[in-house]
C-alpha positions in Angstrom: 0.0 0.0 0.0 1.5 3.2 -0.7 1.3 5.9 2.1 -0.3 8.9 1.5 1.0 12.1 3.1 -0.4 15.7 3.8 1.2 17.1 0.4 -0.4 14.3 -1.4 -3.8 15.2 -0.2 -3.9 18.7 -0.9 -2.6 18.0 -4.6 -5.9 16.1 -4.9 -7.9 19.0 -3.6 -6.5 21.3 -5.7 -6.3 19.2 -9.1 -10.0 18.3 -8.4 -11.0 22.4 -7.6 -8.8 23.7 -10.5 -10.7 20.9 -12.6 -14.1 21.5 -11.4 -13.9 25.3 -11.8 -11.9 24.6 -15.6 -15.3 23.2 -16.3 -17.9 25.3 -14.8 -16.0 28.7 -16.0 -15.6 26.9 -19.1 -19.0 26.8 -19.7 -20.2 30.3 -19.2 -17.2 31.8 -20.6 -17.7 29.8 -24.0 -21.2 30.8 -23.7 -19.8 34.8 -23.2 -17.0 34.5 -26.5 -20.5 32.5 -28.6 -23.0 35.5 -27.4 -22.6 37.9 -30.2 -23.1 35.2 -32.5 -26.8 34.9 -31.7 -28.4 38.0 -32.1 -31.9 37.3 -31.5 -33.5 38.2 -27.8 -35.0 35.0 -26.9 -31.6 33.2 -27.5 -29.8 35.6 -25.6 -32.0 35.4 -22.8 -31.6 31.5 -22.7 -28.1 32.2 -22.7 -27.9 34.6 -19.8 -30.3 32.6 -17.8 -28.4 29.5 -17.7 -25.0 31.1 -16.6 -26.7 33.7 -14.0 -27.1 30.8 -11.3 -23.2 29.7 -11.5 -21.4 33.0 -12.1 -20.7 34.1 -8.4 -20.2 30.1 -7.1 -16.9 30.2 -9.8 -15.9 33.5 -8.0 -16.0 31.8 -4.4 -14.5 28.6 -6.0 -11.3 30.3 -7.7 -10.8 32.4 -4.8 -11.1 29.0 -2.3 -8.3 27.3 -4.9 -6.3 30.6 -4.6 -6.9 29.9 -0.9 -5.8 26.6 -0.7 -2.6 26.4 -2.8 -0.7 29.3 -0.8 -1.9 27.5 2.6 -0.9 24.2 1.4 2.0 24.8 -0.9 3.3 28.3 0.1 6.6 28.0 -2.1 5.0 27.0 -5.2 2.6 29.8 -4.6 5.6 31.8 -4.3 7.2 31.4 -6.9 4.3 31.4 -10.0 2.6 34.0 -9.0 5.0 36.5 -9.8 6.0 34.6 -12.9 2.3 35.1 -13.8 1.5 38.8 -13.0 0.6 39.7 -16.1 -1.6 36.8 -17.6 -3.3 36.9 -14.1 -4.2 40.6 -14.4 -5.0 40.4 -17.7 -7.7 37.4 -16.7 -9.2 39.5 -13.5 -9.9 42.3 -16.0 -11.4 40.6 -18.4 -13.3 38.8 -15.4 -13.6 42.0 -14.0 -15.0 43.2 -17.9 -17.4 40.5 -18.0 -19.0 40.7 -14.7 -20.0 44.3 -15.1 -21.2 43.7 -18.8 -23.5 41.2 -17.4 -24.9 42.9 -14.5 -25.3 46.1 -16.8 -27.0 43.8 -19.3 -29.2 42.0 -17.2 -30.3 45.5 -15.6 -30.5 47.6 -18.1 -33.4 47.6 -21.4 -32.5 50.1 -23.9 -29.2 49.3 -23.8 -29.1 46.2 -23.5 -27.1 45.3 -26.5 -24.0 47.8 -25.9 -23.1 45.7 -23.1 -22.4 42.1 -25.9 -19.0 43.5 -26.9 -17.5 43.9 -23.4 -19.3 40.6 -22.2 -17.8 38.8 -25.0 -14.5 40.5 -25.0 -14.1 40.0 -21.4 -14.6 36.5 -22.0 -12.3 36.0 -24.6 -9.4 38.0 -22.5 -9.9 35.4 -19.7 -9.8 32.5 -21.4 -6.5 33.5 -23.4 -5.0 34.8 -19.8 -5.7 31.2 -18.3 -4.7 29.4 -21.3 -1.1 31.8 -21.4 -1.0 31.0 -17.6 -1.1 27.5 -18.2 1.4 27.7 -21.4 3.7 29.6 -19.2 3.9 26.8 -16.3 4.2 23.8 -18.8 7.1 25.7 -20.5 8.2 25.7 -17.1 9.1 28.8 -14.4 13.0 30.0 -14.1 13.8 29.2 -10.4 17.1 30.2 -8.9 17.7 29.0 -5.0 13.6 28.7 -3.9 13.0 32.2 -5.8 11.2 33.3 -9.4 14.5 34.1 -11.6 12.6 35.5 -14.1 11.3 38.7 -15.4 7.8 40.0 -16.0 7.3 38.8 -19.8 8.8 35.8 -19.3 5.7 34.1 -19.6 6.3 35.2 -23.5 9.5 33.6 -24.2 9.0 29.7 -25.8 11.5 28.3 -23.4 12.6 28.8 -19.4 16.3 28.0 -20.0 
């Protein structure tokens, strides 16, 4: 039997969070970059309907996995998320985009549909940032005696060598 230690346990938690909230913000974020593509009311309604129940649960779930990883790994956590500044900004304002375009949207009727470009561009910034994040870590992080070696745009360069 193999044994299974603390470290072990809270790389299960965290895979299983990081893979729960890949699916869930998935889903409405597809849904945000696919909105402009259906311009007809009754569509778009469907559309905002069925992501308005999950949209603040991802919130409290990403913020939880934040949470987690720097109480359960604090050197890891130390040392990607300054390697991933900028493609973590980049994601909370388009998050930060598309949370207003869809409170705006939902509120407002006259102008309802100025509020689809920012909802879908939002969308679109996030997944690129998250999909860059995760490029950037399987490229791999410059690490020099327990501390981020690199530079801010590192996360640019095709190799960590």
């Amino acid at each position: 039997m193999i044994p299974i230690d603390l470290p072990t346990i809270w790389a299960f938690i965290i895979a299983f969070a990081v893979f729960v909230y890949v699916v869930m913000d998935g889903f409405d974020l597809g849904l945000g970059i696919l909105f402009p593509l259906f311009p007809g009311k009754e569509d778009r309604d469907v559309i905002m309907n069925s992501v308005a129940p999950v949209l603040g649960r991802q919130r409290n779930l990403a913020g939880a996995r934040r949470r987690r990883m720097m109480a359960a790994f604090p050197l890891a956590y130390a040392v990607l998320m300054p390697a991933l500044y900028t493609p973590m900004i980049a994601m909370l304002l388009g998050l930060v985009f598309r949370g207003v375009a869809f409170e705006f949207r939902w509120r407002t009727t006259k102008e309802r549909n100025k509020w689809t470009s920012p909802l879908a561009g939002g969308s679109l910034l996030a997944t690129l940032a998250q999909g860059i994040a995760l490029g950037a870590i399987l490229q791999g992080i410059r690490v020099d005696g327990r501390v981020y070696a690199g530079g801010w745009w590192d996360w640019l360069t095709r190799s960590a060598s």
